[in-house]
Every structure is written in structure tokens, then in C-alpha cells.
N, C-alpha and C positions, 0 to 999 in steps of 0.2 A: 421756705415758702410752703406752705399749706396745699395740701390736695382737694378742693372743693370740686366735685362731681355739677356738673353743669346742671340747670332744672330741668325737670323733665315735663315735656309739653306733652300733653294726652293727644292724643288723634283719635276720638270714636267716641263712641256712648263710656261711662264706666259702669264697672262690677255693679252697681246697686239697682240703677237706672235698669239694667238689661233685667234684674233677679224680678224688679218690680212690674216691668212690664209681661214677662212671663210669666207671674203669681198670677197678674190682673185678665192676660187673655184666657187664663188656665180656667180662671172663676166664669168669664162670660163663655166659654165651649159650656164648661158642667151648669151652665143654668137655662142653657135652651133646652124645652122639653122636647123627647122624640117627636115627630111626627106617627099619630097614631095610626095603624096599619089595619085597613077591611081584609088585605088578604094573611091567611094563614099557611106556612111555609108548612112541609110534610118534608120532614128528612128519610128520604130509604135508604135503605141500609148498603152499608158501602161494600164492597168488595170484599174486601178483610174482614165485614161483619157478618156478611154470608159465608165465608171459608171458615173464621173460628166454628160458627154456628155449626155446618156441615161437620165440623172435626169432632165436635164435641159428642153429635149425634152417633157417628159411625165410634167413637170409641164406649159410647154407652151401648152401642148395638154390642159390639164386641166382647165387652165386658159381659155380656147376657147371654153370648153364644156361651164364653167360659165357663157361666154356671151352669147353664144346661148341661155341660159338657160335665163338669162336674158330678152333677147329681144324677147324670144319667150313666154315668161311670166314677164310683166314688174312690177307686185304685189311683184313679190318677188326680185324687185331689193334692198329694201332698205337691207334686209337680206343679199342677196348675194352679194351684191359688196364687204365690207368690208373681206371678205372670199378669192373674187378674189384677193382683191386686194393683200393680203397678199400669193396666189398663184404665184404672176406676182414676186413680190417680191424672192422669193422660187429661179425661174426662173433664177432671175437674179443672186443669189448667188449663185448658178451652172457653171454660164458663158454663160447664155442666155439673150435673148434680153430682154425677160419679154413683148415683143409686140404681141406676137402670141391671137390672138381672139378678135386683138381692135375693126374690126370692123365686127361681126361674123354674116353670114345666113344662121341659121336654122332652117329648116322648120320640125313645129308639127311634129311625127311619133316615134313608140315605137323604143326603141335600148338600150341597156345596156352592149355594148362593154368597156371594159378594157381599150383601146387601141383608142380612137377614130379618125375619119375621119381629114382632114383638114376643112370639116364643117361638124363640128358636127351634127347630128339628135337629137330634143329634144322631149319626152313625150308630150302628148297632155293635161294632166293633172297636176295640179301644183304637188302635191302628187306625183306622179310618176318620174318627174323630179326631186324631192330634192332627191328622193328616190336611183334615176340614180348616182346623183352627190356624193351621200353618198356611194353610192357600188365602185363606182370609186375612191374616198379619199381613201378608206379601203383597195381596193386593192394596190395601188399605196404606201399606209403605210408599206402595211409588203411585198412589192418588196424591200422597202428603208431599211428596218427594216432585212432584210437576207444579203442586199446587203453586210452593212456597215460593217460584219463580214469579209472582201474580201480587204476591203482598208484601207491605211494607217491611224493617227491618226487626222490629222484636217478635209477632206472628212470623215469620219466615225465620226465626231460629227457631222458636219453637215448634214448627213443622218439621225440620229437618231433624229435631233431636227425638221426637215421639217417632218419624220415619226409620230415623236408625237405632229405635229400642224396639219398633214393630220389625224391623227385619231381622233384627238378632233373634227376639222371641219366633219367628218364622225357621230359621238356624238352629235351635234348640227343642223347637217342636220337631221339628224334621229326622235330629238326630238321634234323637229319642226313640222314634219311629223303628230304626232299622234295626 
């Protein structure tokens, strides 16, 4: 005796019926036109789009102290540029130009502002100037280092890793120092 599989009764819409009806509602969604809009939405900037901003600024600032720091002590270029240069860099993975201090004048004079000028003032003494540049990484560290608790997750790695090459470089300016 033969195995013949019983017929099989559909219960429901089938495969084509469901493919068709969803082509067909898909077409009448995409042919209603929007309703035109009098008001004009103004997006501000979000949190993480004012923290990159900030980041990006303080390491062009930074990057400006360095040259100052530089050409107002040209002994410690071979030291510092490698430093800068990986500040400029910093900069630009923020969404900054990484140009800020290319061509920087500042004149000798004590300052150890956080925040510096658009030309920086350098120490008069080399010591005092690594000294400047290392209180400025440090600080600049654990601004990046509270920030990144505030933004989402690829800006908060990238705070935390430009925080811990600004702290080494604070560690290395420092040792230098003594």
C-alpha cells in the first residue's frame, strides 16, 4: 500500500496575496505627498557636538602653546614637536583644523593659564615652560577624562584616549623638568 500524504487545506491568506498586498500598501504610503511645513525646525547642537567642538578647540589652543613654547625656546624643539605634533593630530580627530599655532608669537613672560590666549605667553625659562605645558596637558586631561562620562560611545573613547596621551605627555614633560 502506497503512502499518499493527506491534502493539505491552507488556513490564512497565501504567500502571493500577503507579497501583493504589501507591494500595494507600500506604493499608496510612498505616493501621499508630505504635508508642507510653515515652521522651520533649528537643530542645536547636541551635547557631544559642543564637547567635540570644545575638544577640538582646547587642543588647537594647546597645540599653539607648543609652538610658542617652541620658538620661544628652540633647545627644546627636538622634545616638543613630536608632542605637538601628536596634539595637532588630537585636533583634528575632533573635527579641527590641527592648524592652530603653525606659525606662533610668543613673547618670553610668566603665564600658566588653562585656557590660553590666541598667542600664547611663554616662561622665560626653559624649566618653567615644560613646567606651563605639563600643567596645561593635566589639566586639559581630566576636563576630557569627566567630560567623556556626558557622551555617547565612540566621542567617549576618544576622550578617554586623547586624556590618556595628554596625561602621559604631562608625565614626560614633568620628567624632563627635573
Amino acid at each position: 500500500m502506497p503512502f499518499t500524504l493527506p491534502p493539505r487545506t491552507l488556513s490564512g491568506p497565501r504567500r502571493r496575496s500577503l507579497l501583493a498586498s504589501a507591494a500595494g500598501a507600500f506604493v499608496l504610503v510612498g505616493c501621499s505627498a508630505p504635508e508642507p511645513s510653515t515652521v522651520t525646525t533649528v537643530r542645536s547642537p547636541s551635547a557631544a557636538d559642543l564637547t567635540r567642538a570644545r575638544a577640538a578647540r582646547d587642543s588647537e589652543s594647546l597645540a599653539a602653546r607648543y609652538a610658542a613654547v617652541i620658538t620661544a625656546h628652540p633647545r627644546l624643539a627636538a622634545r616638543l614637536k613630536p608632542l605637538r605634533a601628536e596634539v595637532v593630530r588630537h585636533a583634528q580627530a575632533f573635527g579641527g583644523s590641527g592648524t592652530a599655532g603653525s606659525r606662533p608669537s610668543g613673547s618670553p613672560s610668566a603665564s600658566a593659564s588653562a585656557h590660553p590666549s590666541p598667542s600664547p605667553t611663554v616662561p622665560a625659562q626653559e624649566k618653567d615652560a615644560l613646567a606651563d605645558l605639563a600643567t596645561v596637558e593635566r589639566t586639559l586631561a581630566d576636563q576630557r577624562a569627566k567630560a567623556l562620562l556626558t557622551v555617547p560611545g565612540e566621542l567617549a573613547r576618544l576622550l578617554a584616549s586623547v586624556a590618556a596621551a595628554g596625561a602621559a605627555h604631562a608625565f614626560l614633560l614633568t620628567e624632563g623638568a627635573k
